[in-house]
Backbone as a chain_set.jsonl record, in Angstrom:
{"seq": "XXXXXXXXXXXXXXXXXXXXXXXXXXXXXXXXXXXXXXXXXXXXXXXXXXXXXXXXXXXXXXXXXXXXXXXXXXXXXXXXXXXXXXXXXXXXXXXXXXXXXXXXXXXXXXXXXXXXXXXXXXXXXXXXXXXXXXXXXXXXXXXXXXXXXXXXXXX", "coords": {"N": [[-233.22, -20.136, 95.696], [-231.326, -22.617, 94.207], [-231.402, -26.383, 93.625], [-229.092, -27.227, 94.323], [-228.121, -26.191, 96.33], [-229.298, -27.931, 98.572], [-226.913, -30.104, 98.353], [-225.161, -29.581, 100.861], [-223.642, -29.449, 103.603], [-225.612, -27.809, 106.296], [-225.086, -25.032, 108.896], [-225.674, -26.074, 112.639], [-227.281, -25.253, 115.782], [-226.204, -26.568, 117.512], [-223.704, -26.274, 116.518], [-222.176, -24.395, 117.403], [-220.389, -23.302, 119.211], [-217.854, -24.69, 118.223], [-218.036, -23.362, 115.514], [-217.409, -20.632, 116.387], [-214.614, -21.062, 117.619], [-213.393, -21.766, 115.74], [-213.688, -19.557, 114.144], [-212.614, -17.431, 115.468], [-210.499, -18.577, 115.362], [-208.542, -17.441, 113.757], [-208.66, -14.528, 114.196], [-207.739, -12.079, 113.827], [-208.243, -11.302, 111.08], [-211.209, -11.359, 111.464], [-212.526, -9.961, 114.098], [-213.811, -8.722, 114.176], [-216.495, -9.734, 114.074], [-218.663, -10.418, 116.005], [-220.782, -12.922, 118.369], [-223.469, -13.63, 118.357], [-224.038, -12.927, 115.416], [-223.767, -15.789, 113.938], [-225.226, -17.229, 115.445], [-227.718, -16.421, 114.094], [-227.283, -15.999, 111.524], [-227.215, -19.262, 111.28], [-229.801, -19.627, 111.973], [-230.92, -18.521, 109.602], [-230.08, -20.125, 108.173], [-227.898, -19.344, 106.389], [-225.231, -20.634, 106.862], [-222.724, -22.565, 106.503], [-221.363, -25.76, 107.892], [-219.034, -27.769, 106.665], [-216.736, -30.235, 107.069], [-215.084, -28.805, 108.929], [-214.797, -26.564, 107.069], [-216.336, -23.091, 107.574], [-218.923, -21.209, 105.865], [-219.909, -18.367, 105.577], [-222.999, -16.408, 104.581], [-224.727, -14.501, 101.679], [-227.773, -13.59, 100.083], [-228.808, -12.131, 97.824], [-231.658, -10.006, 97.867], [-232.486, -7.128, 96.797], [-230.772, -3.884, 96.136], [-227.42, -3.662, 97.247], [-224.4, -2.681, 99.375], [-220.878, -4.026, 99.186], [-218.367, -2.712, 100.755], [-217.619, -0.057, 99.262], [-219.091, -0.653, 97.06], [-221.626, -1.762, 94.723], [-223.524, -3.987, 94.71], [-226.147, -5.957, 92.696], [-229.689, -7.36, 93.005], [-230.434, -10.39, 93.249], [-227.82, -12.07, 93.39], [-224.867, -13.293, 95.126], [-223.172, -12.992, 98.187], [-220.258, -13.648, 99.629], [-219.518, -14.154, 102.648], [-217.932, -14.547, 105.087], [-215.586, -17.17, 105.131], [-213.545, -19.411, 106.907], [-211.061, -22.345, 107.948], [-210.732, -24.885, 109.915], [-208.125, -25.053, 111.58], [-207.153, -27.303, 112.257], [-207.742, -28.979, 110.235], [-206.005, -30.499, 108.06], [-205.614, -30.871, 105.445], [-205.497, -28.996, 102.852], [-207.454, -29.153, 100.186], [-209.841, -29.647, 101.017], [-210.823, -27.123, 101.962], [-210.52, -26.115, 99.592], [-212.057, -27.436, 97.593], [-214.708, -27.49, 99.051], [-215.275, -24.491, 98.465], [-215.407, -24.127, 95.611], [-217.761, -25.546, 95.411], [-219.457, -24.313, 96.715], [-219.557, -21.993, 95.17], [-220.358, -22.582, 92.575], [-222.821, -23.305, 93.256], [-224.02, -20.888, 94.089], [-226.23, -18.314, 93.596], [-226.51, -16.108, 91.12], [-224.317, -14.001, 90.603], [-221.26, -15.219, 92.779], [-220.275, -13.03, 94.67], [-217.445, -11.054, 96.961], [-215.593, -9.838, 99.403], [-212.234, -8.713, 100.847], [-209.254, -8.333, 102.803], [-206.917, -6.554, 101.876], [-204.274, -6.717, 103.169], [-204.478, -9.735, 103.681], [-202.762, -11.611, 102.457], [-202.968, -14.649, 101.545], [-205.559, -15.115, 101.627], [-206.5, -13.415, 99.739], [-204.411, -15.059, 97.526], [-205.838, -17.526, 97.384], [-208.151, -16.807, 96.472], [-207.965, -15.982, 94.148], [-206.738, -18.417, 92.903], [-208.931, -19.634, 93.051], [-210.513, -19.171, 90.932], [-211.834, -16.638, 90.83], [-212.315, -12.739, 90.424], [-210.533, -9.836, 90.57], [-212.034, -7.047, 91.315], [-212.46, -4.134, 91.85], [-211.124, -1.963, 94.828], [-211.437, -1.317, 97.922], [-213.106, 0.522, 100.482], [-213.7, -1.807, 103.492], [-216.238, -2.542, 105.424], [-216.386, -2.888, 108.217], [-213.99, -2.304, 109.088], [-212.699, 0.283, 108.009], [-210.67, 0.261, 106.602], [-208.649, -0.843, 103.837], [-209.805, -2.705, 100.958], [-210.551, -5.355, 98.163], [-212.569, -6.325, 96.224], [-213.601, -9.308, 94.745], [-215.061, -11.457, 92.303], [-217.336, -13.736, 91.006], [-217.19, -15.458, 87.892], [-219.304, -16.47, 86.34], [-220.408, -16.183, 84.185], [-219.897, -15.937, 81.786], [-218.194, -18.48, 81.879], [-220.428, -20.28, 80.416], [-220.856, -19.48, 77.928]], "CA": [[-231.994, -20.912, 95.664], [-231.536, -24.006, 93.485], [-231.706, -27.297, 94.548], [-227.894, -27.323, 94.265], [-227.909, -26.03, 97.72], [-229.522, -29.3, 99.439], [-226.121, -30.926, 99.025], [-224.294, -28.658, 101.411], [-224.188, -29.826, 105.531], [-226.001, -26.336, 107.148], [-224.847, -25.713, 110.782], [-226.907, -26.405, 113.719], [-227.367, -23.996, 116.979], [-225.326, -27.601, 117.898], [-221.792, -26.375, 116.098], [-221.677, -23.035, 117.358], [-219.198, -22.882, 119.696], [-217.247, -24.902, 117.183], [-217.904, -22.306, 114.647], [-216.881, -19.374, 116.68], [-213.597, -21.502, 118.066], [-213.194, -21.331, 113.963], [-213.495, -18.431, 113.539], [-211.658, -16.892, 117.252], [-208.849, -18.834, 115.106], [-208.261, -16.092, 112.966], [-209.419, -13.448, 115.205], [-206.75, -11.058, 113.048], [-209.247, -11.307, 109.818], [-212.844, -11.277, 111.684], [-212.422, -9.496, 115.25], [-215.369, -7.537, 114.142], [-218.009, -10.732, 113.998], [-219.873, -10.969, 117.572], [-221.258, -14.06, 118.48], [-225.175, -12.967, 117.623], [-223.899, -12.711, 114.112], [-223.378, -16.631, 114.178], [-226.945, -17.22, 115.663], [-228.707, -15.488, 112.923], [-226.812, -17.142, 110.153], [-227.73, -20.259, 111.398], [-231.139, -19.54, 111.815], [-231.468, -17.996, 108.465], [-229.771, -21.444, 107.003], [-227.143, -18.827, 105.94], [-224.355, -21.069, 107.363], [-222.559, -24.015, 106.128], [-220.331, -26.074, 108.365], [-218.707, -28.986, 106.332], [-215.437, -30.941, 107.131], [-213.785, -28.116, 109.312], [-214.953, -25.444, 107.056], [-217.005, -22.58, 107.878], [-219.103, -20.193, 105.417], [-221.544, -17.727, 105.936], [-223.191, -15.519, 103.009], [-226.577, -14.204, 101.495], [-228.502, -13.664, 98.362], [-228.755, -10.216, 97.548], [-232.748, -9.649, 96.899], [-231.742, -5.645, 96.022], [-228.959, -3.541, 96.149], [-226.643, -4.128, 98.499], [-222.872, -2.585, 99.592], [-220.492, -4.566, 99.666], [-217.327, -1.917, 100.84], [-218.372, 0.889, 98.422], [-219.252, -1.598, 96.112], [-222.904, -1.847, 94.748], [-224.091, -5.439, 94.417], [-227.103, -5.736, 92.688], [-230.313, -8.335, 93.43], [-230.3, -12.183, 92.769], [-226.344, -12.119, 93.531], [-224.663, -14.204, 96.377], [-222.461, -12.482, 98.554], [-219.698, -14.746, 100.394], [-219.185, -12.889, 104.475], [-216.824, -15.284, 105.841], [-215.009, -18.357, 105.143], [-212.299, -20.18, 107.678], [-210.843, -23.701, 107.894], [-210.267, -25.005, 111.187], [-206.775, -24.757, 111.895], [-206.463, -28.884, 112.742], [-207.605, -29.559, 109.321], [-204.722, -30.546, 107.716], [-206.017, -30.912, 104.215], [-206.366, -28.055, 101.977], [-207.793, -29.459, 99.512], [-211.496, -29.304, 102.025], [-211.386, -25.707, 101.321], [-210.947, -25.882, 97.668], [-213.396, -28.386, 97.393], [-216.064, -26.653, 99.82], [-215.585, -23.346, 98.36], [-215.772, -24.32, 94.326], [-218.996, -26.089, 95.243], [-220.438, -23.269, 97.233], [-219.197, -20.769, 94.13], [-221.201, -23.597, 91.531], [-223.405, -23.283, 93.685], [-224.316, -19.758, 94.409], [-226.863, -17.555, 92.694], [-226.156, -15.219, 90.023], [-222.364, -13.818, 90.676], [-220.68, -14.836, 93.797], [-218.892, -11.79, 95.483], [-216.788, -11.139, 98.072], [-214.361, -8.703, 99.991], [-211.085, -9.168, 101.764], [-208.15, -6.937, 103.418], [-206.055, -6.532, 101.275], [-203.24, -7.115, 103.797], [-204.813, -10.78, 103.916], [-202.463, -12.333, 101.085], [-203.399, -15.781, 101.806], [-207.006, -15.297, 101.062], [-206.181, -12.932, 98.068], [-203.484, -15.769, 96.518], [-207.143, -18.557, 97.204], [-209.254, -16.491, 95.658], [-207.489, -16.265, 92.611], [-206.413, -19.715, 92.862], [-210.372, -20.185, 92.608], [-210.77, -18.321, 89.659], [-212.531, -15.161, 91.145], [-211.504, -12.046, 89.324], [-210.212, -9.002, 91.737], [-212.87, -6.043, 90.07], [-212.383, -3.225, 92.683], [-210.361, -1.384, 95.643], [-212.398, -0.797, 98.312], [-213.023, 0.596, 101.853], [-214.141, -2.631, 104.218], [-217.391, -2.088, 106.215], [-216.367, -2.491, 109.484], [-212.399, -1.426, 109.738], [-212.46, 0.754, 107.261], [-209.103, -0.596, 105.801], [-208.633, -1.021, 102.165], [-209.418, -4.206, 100.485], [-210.584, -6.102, 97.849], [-214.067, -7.015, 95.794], [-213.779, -10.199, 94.395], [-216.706, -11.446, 91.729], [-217.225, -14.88, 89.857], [-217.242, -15.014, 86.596], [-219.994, -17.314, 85.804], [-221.815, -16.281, 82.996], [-218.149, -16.38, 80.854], [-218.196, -19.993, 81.999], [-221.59, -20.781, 79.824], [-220.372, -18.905, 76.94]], "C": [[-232.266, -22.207, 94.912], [-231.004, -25.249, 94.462], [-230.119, -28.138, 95.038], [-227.267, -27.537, 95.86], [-228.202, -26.942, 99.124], [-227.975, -29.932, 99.643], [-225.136, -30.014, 99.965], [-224.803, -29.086, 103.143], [-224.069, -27.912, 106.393], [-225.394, -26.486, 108.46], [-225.519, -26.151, 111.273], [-225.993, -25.179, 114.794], [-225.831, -25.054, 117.899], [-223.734, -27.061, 117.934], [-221.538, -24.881, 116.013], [-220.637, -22.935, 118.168], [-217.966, -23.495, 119.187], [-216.793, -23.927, 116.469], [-217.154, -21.187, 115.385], [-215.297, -19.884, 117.191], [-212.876, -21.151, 116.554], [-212.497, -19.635, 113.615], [-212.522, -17.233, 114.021], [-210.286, -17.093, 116.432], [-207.946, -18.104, 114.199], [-209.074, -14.781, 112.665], [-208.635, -12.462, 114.31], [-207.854, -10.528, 111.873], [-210.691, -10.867, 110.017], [-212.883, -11.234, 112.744], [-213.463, -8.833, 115.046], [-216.329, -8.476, 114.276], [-217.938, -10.691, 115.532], [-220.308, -12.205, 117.325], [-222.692, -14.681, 117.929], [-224.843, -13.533, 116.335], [-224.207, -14.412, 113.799], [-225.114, -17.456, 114.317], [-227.738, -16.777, 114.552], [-228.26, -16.04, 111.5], [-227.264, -18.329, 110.029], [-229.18, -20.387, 111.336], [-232.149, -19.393, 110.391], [-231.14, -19.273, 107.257], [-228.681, -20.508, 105.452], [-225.385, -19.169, 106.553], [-224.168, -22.579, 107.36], [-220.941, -24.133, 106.763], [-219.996, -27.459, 107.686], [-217.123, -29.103, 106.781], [-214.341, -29.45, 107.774], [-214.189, -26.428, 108.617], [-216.292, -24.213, 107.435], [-217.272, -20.984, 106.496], [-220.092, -19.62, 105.561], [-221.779, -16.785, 105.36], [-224.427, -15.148, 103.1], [-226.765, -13.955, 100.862], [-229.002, -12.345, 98.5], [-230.626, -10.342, 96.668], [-233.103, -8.129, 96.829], [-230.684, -5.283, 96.276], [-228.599, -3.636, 97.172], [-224.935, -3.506, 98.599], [-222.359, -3.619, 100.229], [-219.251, -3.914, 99.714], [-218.525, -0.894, 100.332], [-218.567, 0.566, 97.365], [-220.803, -2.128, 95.763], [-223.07, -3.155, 93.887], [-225.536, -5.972, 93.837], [-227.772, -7.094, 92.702], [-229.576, -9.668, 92.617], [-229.282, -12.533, 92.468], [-226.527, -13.488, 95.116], [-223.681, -13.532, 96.818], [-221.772, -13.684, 99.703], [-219.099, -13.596, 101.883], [-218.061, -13.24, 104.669], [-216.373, -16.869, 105.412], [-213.687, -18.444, 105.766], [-212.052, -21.246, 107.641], [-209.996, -23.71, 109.741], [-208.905, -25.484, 111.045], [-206.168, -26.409, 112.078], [-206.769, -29.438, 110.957], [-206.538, -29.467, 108.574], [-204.931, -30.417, 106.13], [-206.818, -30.098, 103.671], [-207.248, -27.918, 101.039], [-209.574, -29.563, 99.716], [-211.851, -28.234, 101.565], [-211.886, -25.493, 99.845], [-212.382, -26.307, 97.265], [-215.027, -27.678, 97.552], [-216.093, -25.619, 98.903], [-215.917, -23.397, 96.937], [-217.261, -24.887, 94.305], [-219.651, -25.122, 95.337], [-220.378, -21.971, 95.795], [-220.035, -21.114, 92.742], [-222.143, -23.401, 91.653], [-224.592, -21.844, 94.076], [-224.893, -18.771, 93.137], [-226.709, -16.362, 92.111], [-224.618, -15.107, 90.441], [-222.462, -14.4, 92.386], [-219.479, -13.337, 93.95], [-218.264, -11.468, 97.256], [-215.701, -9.905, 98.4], [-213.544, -8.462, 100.906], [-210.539, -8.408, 101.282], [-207.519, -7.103, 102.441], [-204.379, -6.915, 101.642], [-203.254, -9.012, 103.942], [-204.264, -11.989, 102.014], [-202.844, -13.611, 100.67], [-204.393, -15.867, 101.21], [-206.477, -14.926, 99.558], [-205.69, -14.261, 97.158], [-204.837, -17.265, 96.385], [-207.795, -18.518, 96.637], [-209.218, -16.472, 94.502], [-206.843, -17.44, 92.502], [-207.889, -20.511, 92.177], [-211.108, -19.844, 91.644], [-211.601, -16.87, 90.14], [-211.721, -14.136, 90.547], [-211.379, -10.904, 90.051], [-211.162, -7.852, 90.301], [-212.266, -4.46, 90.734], [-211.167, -2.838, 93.945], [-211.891, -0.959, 96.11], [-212.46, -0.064, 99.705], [-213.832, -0.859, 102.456], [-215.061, -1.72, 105.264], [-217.049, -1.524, 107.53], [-214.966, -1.848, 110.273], [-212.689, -0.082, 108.835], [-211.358, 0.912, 106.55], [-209.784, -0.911, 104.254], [-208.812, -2.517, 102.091], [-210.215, -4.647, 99.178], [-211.994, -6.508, 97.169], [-213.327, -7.868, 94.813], [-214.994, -10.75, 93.55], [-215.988, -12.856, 90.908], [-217.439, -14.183, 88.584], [-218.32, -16.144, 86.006], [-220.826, -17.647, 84.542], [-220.247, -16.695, 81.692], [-218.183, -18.067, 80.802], [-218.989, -20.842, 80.95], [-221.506, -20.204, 78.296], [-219.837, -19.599, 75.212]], "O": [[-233.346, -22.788, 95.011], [-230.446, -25.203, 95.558], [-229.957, -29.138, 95.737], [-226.512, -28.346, 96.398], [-227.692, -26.842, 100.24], [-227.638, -30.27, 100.778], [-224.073, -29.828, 99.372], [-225.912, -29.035, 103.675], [-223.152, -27.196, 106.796], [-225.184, -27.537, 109.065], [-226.305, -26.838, 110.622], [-224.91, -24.594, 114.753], [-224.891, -24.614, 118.561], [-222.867, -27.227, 118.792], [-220.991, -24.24, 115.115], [-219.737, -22.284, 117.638], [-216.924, -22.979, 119.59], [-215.638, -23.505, 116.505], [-216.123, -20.834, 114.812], [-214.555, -18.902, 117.167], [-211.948, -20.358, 116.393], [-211.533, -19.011, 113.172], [-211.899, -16.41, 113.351], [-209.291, -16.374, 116.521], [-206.74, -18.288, 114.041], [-209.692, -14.25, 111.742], [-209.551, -11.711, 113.973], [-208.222, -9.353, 111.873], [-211.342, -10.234, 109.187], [-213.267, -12.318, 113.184], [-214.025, -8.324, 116.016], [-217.338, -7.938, 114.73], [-216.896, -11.03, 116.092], [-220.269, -12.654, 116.18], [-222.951, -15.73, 117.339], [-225.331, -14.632, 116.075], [-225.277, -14.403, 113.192], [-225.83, -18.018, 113.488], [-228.817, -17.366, 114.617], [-228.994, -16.425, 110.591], [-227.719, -18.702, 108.948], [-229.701, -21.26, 110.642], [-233.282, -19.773, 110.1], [-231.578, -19.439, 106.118], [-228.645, -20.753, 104.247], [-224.515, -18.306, 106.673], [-224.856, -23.484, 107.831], [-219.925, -23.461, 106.579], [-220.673, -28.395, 108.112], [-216.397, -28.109, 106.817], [-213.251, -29.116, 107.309], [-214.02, -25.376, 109.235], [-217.378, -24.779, 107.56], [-216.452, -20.111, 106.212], [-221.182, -20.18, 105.681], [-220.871, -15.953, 105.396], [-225.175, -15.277, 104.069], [-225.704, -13.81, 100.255], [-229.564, -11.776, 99.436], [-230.872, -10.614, 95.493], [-234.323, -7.97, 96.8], [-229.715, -5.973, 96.594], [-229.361, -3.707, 98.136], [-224.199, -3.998, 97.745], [-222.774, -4.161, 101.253], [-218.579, -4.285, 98.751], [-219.707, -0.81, 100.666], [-218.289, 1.361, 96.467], [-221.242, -2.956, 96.56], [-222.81, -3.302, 92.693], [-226.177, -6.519, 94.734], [-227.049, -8.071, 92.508], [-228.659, -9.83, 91.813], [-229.191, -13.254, 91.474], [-227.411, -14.103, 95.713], [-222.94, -13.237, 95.88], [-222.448, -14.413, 100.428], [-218.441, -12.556, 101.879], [-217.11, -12.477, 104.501], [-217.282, -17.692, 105.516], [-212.756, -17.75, 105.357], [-213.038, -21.75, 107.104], [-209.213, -23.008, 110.381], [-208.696, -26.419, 110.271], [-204.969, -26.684, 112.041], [-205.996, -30.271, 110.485], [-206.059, -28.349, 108.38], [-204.129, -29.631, 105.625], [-208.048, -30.052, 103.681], [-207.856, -26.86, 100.875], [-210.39, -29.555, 98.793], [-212.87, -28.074, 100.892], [-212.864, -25.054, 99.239], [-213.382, -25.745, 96.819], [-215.969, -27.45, 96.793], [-217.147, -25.697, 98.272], [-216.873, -22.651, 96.728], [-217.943, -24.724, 93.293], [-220.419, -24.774, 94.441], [-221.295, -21.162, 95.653], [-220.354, -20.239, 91.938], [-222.841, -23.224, 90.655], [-225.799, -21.976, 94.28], [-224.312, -18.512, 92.083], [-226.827, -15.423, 92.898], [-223.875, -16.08, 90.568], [-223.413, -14.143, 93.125], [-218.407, -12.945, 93.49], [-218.747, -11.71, 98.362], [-215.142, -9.213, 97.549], [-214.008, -7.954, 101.927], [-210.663, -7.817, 100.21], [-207.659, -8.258, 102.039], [-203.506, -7.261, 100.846], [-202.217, -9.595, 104.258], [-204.847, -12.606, 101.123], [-203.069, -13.78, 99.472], [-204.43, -16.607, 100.226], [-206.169, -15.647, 98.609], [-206.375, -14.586, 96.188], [-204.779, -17.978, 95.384], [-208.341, -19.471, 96.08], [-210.127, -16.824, 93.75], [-206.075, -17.296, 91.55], [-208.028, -21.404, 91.341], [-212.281, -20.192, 91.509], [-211.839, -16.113, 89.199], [-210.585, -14.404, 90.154], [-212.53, -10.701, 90.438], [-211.06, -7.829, 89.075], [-211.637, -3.723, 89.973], [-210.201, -3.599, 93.906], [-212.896, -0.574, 95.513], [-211.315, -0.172, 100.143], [-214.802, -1.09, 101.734], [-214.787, -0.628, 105.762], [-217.213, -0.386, 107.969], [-214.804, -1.263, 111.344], [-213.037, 0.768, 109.655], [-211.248, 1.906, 105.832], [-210.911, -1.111, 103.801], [-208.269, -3.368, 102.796], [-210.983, -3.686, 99.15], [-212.601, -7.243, 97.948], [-212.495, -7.339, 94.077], [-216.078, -10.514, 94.084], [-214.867, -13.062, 90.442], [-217.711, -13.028, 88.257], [-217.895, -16.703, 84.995], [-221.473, -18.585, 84.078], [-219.956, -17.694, 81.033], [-218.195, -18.73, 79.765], [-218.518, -21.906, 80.551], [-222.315, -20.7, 77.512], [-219.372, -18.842, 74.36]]}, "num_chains": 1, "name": "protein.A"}
C-alpha cells in the first residue's frame, strides 16, 4: 500500500459498536455482515472510520470473485461503505470515498444490488464505470461490478 493510505483515520476495536450501529442503519443493503466480520477488518487495518463514514475493503494479492466477477492481484476491492444516518453532510461521503478511490491500489472495484439506486446514482456520480451484471455473493440477487478507471486518468 502507498503511503497515501497513512492519511486515512483506521477504526479502533473502540468504534465498533458505532460501526455496526452504522451499518444496522441500513440493515436492507448489508443484513448479511455479522459482527466478527467487523473485528477482523479492524484488526487487519482493513477499516476506515472517518467523519461518520464507514469503509471496509482489501487488496487483492491473486484472483479473487467478486459476484462472478474475476478480480485479478494488486487490485482494491471496496466491501462496504455507509454514512451514519445523523450526518447531515453529503459532501463527507464524496470526499471520503474520492480519497479512498485516489487512494486505492491498482483498480478500485466494487459490487452493489442493483435494486440499491442510491448507491448506483454515487457511484457514477464518482466516476466509477458500471463493467458487469452480476450474481452477489451472499443473496444471490443481481447486481452490479463497478471498476475505477485509473489508468485513463494518467493518460
Amino acid at each position: 500500500m502507498n503511503e497515501c493510505w497513512n492519511y486515512f483515520r483506521y477504526a479502533t476495536l473502540g468504534d465498533v459498536d458505532e460501526i455496526k450501529a452504522v451499518i444496522r442503519s441500513h440493515n436492507k443493503w448489508f443484513s448479511h455482515i455479522n459482527d466478527e466480520h467487523f473485528y477482523k477488518k479492524i484488526k487487519k487495518k482493513e477499516c476506515i472510520f472517518e467523519s461518520g463514514i464507514v469503509i471496509t475493503f482489501r487488496v487483492t494479492i491473486k484472483n479473487q470473485y467478486l459476484g462472478n466477477y474475476n478480480v485479478g492481484p494488486g487490485n482494491t476491492i471496496l466491501e462496504q461503505i455507509a454514512k451514519n444516518k445523523s450526518v447531515k453532510n453529503k459532501k463527507f461521503a464524496e470526499h471520503i470515498f474520492i480519497k479512498f478511490k485516489n487512494c486505492s491500489t491498482g483498480e478500485l472495484y466494487l459490487a452493489v444490488n442493483i435494486k440499491n439506486e442510491k448507491a448506483i446514482n454515487f457511484y457514477e456520480r464518482m466516476g466509477m464505470i458500471k463493467i458487469t451484471e452480476t450474481k452477489l455473493d451472499n443473496s444471490r440477487e443481481t447486481g452490479f461490478i463497478f471498476k475505477s478507471n485509473k489508468k485513463e486518468n494518467y493518460n
